[in-house]
C-alpha positions as CSV (number, residue, x, y, z in Angstrom):
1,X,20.0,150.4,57.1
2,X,19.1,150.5,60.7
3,X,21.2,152.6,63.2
4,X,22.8,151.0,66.4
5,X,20.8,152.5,69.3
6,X,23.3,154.8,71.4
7,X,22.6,152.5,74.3
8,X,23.3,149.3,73.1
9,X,26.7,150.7,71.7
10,X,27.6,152.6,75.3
11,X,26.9,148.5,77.1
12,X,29.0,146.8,74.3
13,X,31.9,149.5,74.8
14,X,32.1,148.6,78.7
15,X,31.7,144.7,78.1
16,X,35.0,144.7,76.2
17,X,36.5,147.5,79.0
18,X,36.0,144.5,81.4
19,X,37.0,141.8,79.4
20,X,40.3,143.7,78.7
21,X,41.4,144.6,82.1
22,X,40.7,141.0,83.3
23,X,42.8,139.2,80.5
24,X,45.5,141.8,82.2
25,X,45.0,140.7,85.7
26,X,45.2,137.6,84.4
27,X,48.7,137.4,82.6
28,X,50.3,139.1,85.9
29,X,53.4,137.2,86.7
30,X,53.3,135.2,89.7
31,X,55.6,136.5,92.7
32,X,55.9,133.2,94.6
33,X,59.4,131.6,94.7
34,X,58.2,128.3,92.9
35,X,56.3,130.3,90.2
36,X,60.1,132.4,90.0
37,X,62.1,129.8,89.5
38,X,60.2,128.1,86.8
39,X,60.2,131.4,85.3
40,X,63.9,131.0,84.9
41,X,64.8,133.1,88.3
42,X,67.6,131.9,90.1
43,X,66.7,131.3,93.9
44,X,68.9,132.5,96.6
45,X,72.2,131.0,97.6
46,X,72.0,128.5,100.3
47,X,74.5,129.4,103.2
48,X,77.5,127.2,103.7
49,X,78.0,125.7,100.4
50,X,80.8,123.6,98.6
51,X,83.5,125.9,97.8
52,X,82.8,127.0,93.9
53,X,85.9,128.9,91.7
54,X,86.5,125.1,89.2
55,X,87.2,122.4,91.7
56,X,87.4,119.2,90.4
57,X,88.6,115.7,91.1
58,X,88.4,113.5,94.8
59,X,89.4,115.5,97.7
60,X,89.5,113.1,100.9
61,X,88.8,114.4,104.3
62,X,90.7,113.0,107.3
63,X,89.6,110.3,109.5
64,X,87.1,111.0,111.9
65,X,87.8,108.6,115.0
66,X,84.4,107.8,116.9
67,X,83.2,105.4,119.7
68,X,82.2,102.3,117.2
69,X,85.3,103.0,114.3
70,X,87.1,105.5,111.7
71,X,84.8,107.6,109.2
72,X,86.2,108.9,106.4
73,X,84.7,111.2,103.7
74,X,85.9,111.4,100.2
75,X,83.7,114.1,97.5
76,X,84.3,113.8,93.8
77,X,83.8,117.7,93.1
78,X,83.4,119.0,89.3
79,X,83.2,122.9,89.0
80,X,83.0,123.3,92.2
81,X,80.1,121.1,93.0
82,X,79.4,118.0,95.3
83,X,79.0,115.2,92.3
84,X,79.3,112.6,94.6
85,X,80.2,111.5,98.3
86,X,81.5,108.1,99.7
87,X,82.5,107.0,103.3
88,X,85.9,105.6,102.3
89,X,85.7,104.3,106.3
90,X,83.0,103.8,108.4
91,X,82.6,100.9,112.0
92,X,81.9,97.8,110.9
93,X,81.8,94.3,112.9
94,X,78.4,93.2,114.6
95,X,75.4,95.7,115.0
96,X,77.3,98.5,113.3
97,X,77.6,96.4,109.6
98,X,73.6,97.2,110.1
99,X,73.6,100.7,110.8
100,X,76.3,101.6,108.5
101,X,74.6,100.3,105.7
102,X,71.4,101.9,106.6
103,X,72.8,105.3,107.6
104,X,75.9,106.1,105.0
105,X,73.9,105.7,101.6
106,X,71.5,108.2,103.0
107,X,74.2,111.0,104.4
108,X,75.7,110.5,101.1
109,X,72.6,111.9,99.3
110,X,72.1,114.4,101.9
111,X,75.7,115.6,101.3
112,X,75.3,115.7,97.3
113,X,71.7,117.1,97.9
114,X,73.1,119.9,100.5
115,X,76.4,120.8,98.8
116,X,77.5,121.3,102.3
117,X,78.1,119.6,105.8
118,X,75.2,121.2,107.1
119,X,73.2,118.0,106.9
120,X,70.9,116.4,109.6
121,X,72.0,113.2,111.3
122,X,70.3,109.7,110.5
123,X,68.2,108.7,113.5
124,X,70.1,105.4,115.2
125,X,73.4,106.0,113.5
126,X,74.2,109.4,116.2
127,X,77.9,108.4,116.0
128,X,78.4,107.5,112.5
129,X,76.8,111.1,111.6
130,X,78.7,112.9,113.7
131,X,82.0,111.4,112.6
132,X,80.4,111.4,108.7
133,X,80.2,115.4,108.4
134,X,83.3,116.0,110.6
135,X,85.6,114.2,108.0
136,X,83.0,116.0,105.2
137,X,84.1,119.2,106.9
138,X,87.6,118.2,106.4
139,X,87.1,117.5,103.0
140,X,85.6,120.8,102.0
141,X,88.3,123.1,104.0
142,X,90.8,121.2,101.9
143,X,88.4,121.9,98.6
144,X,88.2,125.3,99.7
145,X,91.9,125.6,100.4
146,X,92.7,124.4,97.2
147,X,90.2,126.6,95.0
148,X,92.0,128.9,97.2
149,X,95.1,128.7,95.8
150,X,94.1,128.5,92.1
151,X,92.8,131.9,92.6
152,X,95.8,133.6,94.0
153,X,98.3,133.2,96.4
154,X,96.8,136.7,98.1
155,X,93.8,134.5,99.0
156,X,93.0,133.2,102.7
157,X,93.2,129.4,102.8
158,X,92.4,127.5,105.8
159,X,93.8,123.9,106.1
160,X,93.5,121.3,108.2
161,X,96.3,118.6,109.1
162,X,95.8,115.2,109.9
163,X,95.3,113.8,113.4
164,X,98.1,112.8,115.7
165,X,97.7,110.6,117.9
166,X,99.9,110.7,121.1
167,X,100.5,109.0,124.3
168,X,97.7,111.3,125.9
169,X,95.1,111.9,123.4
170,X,94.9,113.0,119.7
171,X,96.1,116.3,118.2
172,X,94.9,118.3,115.3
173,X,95.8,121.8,114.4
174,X,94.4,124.1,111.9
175,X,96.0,126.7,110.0
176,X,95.0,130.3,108.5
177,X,97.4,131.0,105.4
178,X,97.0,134.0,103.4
179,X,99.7,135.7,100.6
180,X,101.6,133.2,101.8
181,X,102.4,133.1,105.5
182,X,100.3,131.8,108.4
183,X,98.0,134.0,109.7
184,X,96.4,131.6,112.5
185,X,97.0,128.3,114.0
186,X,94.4,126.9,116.6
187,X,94.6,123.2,118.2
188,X,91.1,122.4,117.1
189,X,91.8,118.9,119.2
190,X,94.1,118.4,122.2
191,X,94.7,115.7,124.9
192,X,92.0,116.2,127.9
193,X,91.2,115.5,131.3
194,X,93.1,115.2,134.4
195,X,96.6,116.7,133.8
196,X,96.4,116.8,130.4
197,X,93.8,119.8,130.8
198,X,96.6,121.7,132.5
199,X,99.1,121.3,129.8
200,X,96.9,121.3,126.8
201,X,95.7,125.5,128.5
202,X,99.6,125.7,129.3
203,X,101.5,124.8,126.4
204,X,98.9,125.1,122.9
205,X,98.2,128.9,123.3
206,X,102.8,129.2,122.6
207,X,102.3,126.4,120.4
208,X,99.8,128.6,118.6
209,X,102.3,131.4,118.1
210,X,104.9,129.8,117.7
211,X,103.1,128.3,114.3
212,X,103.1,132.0,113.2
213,X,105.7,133.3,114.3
214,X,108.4,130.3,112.2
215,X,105.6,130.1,109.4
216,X,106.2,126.7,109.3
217,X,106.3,123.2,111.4
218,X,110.2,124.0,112.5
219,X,109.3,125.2,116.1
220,X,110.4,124.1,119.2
221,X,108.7,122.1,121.9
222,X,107.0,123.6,125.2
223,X,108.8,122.0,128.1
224,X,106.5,119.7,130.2
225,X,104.7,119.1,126.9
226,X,106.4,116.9,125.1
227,X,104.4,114.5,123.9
228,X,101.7,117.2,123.0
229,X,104.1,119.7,121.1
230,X,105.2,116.2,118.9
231,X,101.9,115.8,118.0
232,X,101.0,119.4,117.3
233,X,104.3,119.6,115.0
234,X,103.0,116.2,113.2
235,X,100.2,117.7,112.5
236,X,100.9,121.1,111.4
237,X,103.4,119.4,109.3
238,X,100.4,117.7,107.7
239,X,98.4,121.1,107.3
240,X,101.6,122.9,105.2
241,X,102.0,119.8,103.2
242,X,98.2,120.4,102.1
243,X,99.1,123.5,100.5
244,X,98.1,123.5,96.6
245,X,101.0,123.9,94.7
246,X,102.0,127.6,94.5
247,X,99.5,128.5,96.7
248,X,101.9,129.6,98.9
249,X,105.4,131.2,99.6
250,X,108.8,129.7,100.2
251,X,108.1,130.3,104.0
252,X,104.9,129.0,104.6
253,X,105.2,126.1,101.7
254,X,108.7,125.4,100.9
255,X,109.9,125.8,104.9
256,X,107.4,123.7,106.0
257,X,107.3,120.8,103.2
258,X,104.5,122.0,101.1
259,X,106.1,122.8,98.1
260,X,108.3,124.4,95.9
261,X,108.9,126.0,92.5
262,X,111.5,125.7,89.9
263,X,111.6,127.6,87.2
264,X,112.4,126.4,84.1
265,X,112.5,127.9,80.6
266,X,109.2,128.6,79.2
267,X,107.2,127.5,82.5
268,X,107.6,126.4,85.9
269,X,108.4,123.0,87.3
270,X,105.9,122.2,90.6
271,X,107.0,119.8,93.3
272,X,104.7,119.0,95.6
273,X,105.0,116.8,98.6
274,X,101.4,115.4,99.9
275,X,100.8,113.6,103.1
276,X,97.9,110.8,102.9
277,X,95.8,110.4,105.8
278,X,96.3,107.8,108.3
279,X,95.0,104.4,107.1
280,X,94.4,102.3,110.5
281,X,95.2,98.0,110.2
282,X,95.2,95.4,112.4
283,X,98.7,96.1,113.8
284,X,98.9,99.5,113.4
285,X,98.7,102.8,111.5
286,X,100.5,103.6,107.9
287,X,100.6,106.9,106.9
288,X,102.1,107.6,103.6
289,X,103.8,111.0,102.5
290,X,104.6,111.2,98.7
291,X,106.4,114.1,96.2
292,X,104.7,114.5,92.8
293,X,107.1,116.7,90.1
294,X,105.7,116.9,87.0
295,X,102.3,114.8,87.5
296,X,104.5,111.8,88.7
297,X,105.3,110.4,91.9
298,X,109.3,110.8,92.6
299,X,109.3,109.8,95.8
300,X,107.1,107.7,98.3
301,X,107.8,106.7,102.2
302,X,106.0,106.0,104.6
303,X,105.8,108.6,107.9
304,X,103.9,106.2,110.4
305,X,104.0,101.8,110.2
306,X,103.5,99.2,112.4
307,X,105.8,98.7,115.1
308,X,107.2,96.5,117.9
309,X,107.6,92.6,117.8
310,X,107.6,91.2,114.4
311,X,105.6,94.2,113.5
312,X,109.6,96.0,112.8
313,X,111.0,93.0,111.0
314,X,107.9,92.9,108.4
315,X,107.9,96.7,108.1
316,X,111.7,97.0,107.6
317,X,110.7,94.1,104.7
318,X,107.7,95.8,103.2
319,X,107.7,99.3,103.7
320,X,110.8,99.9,101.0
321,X,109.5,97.5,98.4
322,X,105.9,99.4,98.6
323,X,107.9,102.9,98.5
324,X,109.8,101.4,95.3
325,X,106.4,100.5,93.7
326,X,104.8,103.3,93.9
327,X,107.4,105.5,92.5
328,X,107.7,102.9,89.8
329,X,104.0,102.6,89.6
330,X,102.9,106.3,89.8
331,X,99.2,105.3,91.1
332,X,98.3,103.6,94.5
333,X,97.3,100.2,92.0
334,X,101.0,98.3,93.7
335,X,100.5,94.8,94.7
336,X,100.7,93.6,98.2
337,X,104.1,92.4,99.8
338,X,103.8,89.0,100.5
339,X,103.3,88.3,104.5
340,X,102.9,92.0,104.8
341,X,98.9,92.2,103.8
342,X,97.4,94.1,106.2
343,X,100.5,96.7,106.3
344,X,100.6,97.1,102.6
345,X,96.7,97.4,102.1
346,X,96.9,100.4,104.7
347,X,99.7,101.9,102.8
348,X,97.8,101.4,99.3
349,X,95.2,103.3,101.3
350,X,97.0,106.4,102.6
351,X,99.2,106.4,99.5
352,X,95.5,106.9,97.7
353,X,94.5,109.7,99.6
354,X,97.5,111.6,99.2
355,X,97.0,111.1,95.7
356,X,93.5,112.6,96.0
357,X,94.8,115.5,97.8
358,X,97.8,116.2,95.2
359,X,95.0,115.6,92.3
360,X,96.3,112.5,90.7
C-alpha cells in the first residue's frame, strides 16, 4: 500500500482546523435584544407599569371633567395586568360622537398595549386624551392602593378621592397612607383665578395638615374658606373610603369611613363602606356610597342627587326605593323608578363603580 505523502496530510489537518473554528463562530449566540428574547431572555421592565402583586377584577377611575364632557376609565386587571380598558364616559353630542369613536378604541389598545398611562394622545381628540389617561391614572393609584393593602398594612398606599365640585371650582385631594395613618395629603385640584387664587394658597396648605394631623376627614374648616374646606373634606372623605379592607388602621380607615374589622371566631368579619364616583344626568349629579359586610351590600344611600324644583320631590320619591333595591338586590342590576329615569340610571351608575372599587 502506498503511503500518504507528509504534505498532503499537513494541508488536510489545517482544512479541518478551519472548518472547525468557523462552525464555532458560527453557533455564537446572538447578543441583540430581539435575538435575546427569542432565546427565552426576559427584556427589561418598562418604567411606570400597572401595579403587579395579584390584582384582579374592574377598578374604575374617577371622572375626568374636560371642555367637550366627563371621561371615565375603567381596567379589568388579572394578576396584576391591564386585560382590558373601556371609557365608561366619554363627550358625546355633535362632532364629538365622531371623535370619540375614532379616538377611545385606539387609547384603549394603547392602554392594554402600554400597561400604563404613559400613552401618547390620538391626534384631533387633544381633550378626550388628556381627560382618558387622567381618569387611567386614577384607576391605577386605586389598583396600586389596593395591591397595596393585600400586601400589608406597613405598605405606602396612595389614594385618590373623588372630585368635589363647589361653588368656586372643583376639589380633589390625594392622600399618602402608610401602616395605617396618613402620611401626606396634597389638593391635587383647587378653585382658581381671581380670589379664589388667594384662598386656595391661604387655606389648602392647613387643610393639608390638618388631613395628617386628625388621620381622617373629621377636621375643621379654614375661615374664609368655606366652600373650599367642604369640598376638600368631601373629597378626602372619598380618598379613606377607598381604603382596601384592612389595609389600614382604626384611625386612618375606621375614623374616616373606610372600614372596620370584627372579629369573629375562627376569622374576621370585613365591613367596608365604598363611595362610587359621581355619575352626572340631566338634572344633576348622583353619587352613591354603599357598605359591603360579608361580600353583600347592607346598606346603600345616596351622598349627592338632584336638587331644587321638582328635582327634591322625585328624589325624596326615588332615592329610598333605589337604596332598598340595591340592598335587596346586592348588584347595581335594580330597575328604574318610574318618572325618576335619568336620576336612577346615574345612581345604577355610581352604585356600579363603587361596586368595582369594593371588588364585587
Amino acid at each position: 500500500m502506498r503511503k500518504s505523502h507528509p504534505v498532503r496530510r499537513a494541508v488536510l489537518a489545517g482544512a479541518a482546523t478551519v472548518s472547525g473554528i468557523v462552525l464555532l463562530l458560527s453557533l455564537k449566540p446572538a447578543s441583540d435584544p430581539g435575538s435575546a428574547q427569542a432565546a427565552g431572555q426576559a427584556p427589561p421592565a418598562a418604567a411606570g407599569q400597572a401595579p403587579q402583586g395579584g390584582v384582579n377584577g374592574a377598578v374604575t377611575g374617577d371622572a375626568a371633567q374636560t371642555q367637550y364632557g366627563a371621561v371615565q376609565v375603567r381596567l379589568t386587571m388579572s394578576n396584576g395586568k391591564i386585560t382590558q380598558a373601556e371609557a365608561v364616559q366619554a363627550p358625546k353630542g355633535g362632532r364629538s360622537d365622531q371623535i370619540t369613536a375614532n379616538s377611545v378604541p385606539r387609547l384603549n389598545q394603547a392602554v392594554v398595549a402600554a400597561q400604563s398611562a404613559d400613552i401618547d394622545a390620538v391626534s384631533g381628540a387633544t381633550y378626550t386624551s388628556a381627560g382618558y389617561k387622567k381618569s387611567l391614572q386614577s384607576a391605577l393609584d386605586k389598583a396600586k392602593a389596593s395591591a397595596g393593602g393585600a400586601q400589608g398594612s406597613g405598605n405606602a398606599q396612595t389614594l385618590t378621592g373623588d372630585v368635589a365640585q363647589t361653588q368656586y371650582g372643583p376639589v380633589q385631594v390625594r392622600i399618602t397612607v402608610a401602616g395605617g395613618k396618613i402620611t401626606k395629603a396634597e389638593a391635587v385640584q383647587a378653585p382658581k383665578g381671581g380670589r379664589s387664587d388667594q384662598i386656595t394658597a391661604n387655606s389648602v396648605p392647613r387643610l393639608n395638615q390638618a388631613a395628617v394631623a386628625a388621620g381622617n376627614a373629621q377636621i375643621d374648616a379654614v375661615s374664609g374658606a368655606t366652600y373650599t374646606s367642604a369640598g376638600y373634606k368631601k373629597s378626602l372623605q372619598s380618598a379613606l373610603d377607598k381604603a382596601p379592607a384592612g389595609g389600614g388602621s382604626s384611625q386612618a380607615a375606621g375614623s374616616g369611613g373606610g372600614s372596620s374589622q370584627a372579629a369573629g371566631s375562627g376569622g374576621q368579619a370585613q365591613t367596608q363602606t365604598v363611595t362610587g364616583s359621581v355619575a352626572q344626568t340631566q338634572y344633576g349629579p348622583v353619587q352613591v356610597r354603599i357598605t359591603v359586610a360579608g361580600g353583600k351590600i347592607t346598606k346603600a344611600e345616596a351622598v349627592q342627587a338632584p336638587k331644587g324644583g321638582r328635582s327634591d320631590q322625585i328624589t325624596a320619591n326615588s332615592v329610598p326605593r333605589l337604596n332598598q333595591a340595591a340592598v335587596a338586590a346586592g348588584n347595581a342590576q335594580i330597575d328604574a323608578v318610574s318618572g325618576a329615569t335619568y336620576t336612577s340610571a346615574g345612581y345604577k351608575k355610581s352604585l356600579q363603580s363603587a361596586l368595582d372599587q369594593a371588588g364585587g
